[in-house]
N, C-alpha and C positions, 0 to 999 in steps of 0.2 A: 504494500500500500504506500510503500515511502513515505511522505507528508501529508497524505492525506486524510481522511478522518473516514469512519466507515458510512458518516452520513452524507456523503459524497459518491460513494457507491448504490445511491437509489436507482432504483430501474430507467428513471428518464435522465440520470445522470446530473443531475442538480444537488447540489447540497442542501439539508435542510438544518437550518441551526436552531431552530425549537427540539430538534431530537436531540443535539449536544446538550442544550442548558438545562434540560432535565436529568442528560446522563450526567452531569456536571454536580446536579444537584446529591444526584443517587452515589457519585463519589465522593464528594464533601463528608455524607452525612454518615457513608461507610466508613471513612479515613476516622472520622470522628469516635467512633461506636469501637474502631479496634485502638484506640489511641485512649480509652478510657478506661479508667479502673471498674473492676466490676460492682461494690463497692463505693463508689463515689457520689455523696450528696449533691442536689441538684444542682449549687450556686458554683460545684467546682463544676458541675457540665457544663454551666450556662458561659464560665470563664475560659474555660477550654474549644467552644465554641466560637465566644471571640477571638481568641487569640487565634484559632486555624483559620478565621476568614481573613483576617490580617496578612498569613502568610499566603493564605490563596490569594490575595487582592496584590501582592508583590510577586509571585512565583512568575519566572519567563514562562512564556508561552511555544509550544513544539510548532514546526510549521511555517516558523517567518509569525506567527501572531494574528493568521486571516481569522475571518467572521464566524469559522465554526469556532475555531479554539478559542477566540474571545468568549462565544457563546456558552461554552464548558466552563470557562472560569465563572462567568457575572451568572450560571446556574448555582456553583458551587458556595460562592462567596453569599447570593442571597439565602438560599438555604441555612447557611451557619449564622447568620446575621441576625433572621430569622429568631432562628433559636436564639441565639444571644440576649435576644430581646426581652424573651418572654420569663 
């Protein structure tokens, strides 16, 4: 696939970056879930959540940085934001 993302591989051959910011989201919130103690009170999730959207909101991007991989990040960083919040 070299650079390219799998939602580039649709059958009409367009990319779709709503499919990235959702898989973006489903990796954030996975990264998140093995990154946490089992154990862990809510206020250290909610902190832990912030601080991975931080690093998702600075991590380079694969690809040169096109519109799906933006799409993957601004999925993954609102997810944990998200959370953060709440």
């Amino acid at each position: 696939m070299g650079d390219d993302t799998s939602c580039a591989l649709a059958k009409d051959g367009r990319s779709h970056p709503a499919g990235k910011f959702h898989e973006g989201r489903t990796a954030a919130l996975g990264e998140l879930l093995r990154s946490c103690p089992t154990d862990a009170a809510g206020e250290t999730i909610v902190a832990l959540a912030a601080s991975l959207a931080d690093r998702w909101a600075t991590r380079p991007l694969p690809g040169g940085g096109d519109r799906d991989w933006e799409s993957y990040r601004s999925g993954g960083v609102e997810a944990l934001r998200e959370l953060a919040a709440s």
